[in-house]
C-alpha positions in Angstrom: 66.7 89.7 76.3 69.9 91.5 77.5 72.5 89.2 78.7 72.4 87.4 82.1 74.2 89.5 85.1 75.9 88.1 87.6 74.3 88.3 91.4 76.5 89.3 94.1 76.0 87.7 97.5 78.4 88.3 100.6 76.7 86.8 103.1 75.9 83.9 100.7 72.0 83.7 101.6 69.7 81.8 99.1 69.7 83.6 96.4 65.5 83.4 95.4 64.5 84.8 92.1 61.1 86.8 91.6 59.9 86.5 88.0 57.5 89.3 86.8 56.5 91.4 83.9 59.6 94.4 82.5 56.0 97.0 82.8 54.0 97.8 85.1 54.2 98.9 88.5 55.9 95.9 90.6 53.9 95.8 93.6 54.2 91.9 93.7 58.1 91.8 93.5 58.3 94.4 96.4 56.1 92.2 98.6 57.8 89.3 97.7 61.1 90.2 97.9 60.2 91.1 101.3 58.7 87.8 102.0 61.8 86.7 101.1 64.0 88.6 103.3 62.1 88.4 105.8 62.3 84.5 105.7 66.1 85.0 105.1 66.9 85.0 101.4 68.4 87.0 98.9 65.4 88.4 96.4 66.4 88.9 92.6 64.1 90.2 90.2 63.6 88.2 87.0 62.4 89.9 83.7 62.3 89.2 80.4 64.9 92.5 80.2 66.4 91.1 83.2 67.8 88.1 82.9 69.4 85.8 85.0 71.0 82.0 84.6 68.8 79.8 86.9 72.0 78.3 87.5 73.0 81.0 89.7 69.6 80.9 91.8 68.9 78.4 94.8 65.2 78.8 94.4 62.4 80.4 92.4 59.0 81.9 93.1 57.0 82.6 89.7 55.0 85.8 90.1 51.6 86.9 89.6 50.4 89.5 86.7 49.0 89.4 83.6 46.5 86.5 82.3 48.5 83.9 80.5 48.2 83.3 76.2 45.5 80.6 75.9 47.3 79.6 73.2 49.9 78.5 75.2 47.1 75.7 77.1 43.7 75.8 74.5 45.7 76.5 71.1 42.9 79.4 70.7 43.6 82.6 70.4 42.5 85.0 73.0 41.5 88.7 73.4 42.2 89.8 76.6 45.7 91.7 77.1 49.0 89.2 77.6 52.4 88.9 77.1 53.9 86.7 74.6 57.6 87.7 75.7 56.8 87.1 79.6 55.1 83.9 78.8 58.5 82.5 77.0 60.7 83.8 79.4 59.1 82.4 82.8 58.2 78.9 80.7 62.1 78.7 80.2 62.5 79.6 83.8 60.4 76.6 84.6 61.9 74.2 82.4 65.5 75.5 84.1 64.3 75.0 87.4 62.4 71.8 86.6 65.7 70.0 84.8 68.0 71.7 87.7 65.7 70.9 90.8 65.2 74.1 92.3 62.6 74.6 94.9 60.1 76.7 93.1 56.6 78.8 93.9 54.1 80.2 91.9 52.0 82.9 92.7 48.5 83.4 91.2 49.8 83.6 87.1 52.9 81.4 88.4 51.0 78.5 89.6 48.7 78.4 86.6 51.8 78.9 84.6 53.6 75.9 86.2 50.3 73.7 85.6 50.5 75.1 82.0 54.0 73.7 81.4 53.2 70.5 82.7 50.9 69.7 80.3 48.0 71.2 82.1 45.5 73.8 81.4 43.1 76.2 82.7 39.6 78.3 83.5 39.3 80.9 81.3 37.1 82.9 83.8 35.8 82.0 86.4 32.7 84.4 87.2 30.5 82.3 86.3 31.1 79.8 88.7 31.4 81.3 91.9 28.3 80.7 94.0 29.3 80.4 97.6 32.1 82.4 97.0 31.9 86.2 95.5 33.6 87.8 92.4 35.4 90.7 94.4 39.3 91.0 94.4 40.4 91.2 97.9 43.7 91.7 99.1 43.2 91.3 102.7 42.2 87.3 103.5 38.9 87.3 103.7 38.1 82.9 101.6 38.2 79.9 102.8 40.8 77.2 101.5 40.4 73.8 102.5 43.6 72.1 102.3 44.2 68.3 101.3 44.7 66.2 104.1 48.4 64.5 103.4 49.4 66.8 101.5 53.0 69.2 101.8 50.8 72.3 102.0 48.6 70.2 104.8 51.8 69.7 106.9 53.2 73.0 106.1 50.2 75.1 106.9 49.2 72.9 110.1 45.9 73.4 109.5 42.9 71.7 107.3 42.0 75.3 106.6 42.8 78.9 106.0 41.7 82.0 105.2 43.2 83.2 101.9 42.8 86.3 99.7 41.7 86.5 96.4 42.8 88.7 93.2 42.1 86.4 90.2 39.5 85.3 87.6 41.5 82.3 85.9 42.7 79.1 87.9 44.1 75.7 87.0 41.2 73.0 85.4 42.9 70.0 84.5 45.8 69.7 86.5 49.1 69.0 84.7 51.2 65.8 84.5 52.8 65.1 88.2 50.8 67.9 89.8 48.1 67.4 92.3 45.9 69.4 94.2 46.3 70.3 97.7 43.6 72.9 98.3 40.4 74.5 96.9 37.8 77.4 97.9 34.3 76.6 99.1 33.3 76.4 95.5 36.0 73.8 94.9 38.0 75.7 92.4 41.6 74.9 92.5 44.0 77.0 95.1 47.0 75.3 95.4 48.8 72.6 93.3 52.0 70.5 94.0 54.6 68.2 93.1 54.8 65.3 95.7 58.6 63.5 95.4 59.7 66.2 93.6 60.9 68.5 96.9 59.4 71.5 97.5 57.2 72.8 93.7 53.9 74.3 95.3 51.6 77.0 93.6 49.0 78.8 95.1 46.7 80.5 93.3 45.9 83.5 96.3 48.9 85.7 97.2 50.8 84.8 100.1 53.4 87.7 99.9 50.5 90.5 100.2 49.3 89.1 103.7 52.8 88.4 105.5 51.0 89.6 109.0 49.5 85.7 108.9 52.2 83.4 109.7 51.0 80.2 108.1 51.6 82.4 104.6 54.7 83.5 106.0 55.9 79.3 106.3 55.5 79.3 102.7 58.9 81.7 101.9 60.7 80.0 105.5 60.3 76.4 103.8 61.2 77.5 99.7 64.3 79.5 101.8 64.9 76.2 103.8 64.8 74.1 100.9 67.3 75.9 99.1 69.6 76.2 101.8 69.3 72.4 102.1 70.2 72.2 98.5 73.0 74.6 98.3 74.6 72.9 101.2 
């Protein structure tokens, strides 16, 4: 891990850190970091060859990508493709932004992550229990997500449901220590997971930043922006 940089910020916006992977093509940090600008933060990409002192961030969203080590939840090993280095690095982001209270997101691998670090552990695949709902990926929001009445998703949507898209085969089975959940599909697998009396820690385990033409997934970025700008205050 190269040594943490320093983030310059002149017109001292949140600053909102984007974990993802050091490979690949990083479709999911350019939508999010536009999410994020759009909902007036300052986007910094978090890698493990990119480091950056948690300290120095307002706020956190944990990105989507790769499946996560079921070692890490199951102690078994897999054999599907993952990333022992990313799964350290964005486990020690969570523990920073845990012990330092920063508003935090996950996204897809980032919630299922965050329920992973809180004791918490998860669907291996899910195929095989979809049956009102389909296997397909979709990008565009084309599921149902019914949303738990009470909850800070509930009040932050407006709505008791949405339409949500879907690019994932894992998702969270028992929920982690402090967690609860605050939305699932028709089939009533888990979609989003949060943190009540904690301020704002929601995951969702569809991809808000590829749909930003829906407005109730752009209030997700506005409130994790508002919080931190509450915080830094």
């Amino acid at each position: 891990m190269k040594r943490p940089r320093r983030i310059r910020n002149r017109h001292r916006r949140p600053v909102i850190g984007i974990t993802g992977p050091d490979k690949h093509i990083a479709w999911g940090w350019w939508f999010g970091s536009l999410a994020v600008r759009m909902a007036g933060g300052l986007p910094v990409r978090l890698t493990p060859g990119r480091a950056t002192r948690v300290g120095q961030l307002d706020g956190v969203i944990i990105g989507g990508g790769d499946d996560i080590d079921p070692q890490l939840y199951a102690g078994d090993p897999g054999t599907g493709h993952y990333d022992a280095e990313r799964d350290r690095f964005e486990l020690a982001v969570i523990d920073a932004a845990l012990k330092e209270r920063r508003p935090m997101l996950g996204i897809c691998r980032g919630a299922q992550l965050i329920n992973v670090a809180h004791g918490g552990d998860l669907f291996a695949d899910l195929r095989p229990m979809r049956v009102q709902t389909g296997n397909r990926r979709l990008i565009l929001p084309r599921k149902t997500l019914n949303i738990r009445r009470g909850s800070r998703l509930a009040k932050l949507i407006g709505q008791p449901q949405t339409r949500i898209n879907s690019l994932h085969h894992q998702a969270v089975r028992r929920v982690g220590r402090g967690l609860q959940v605050s939305g699932r599909d028709l089939d009533g697998i888990v979609q989003a997971i949060e943190k009540p009396g904690r301020g704002f820690l929601i995951g969702t385990q569809w991809h808000p930043e590829y749909i930003p033409q829906r407005g109730t997934q752009r209030r997700l970025f506005k409130e994790l922006v508002r919080e931190a700008a509450r915080l830094r205050s």
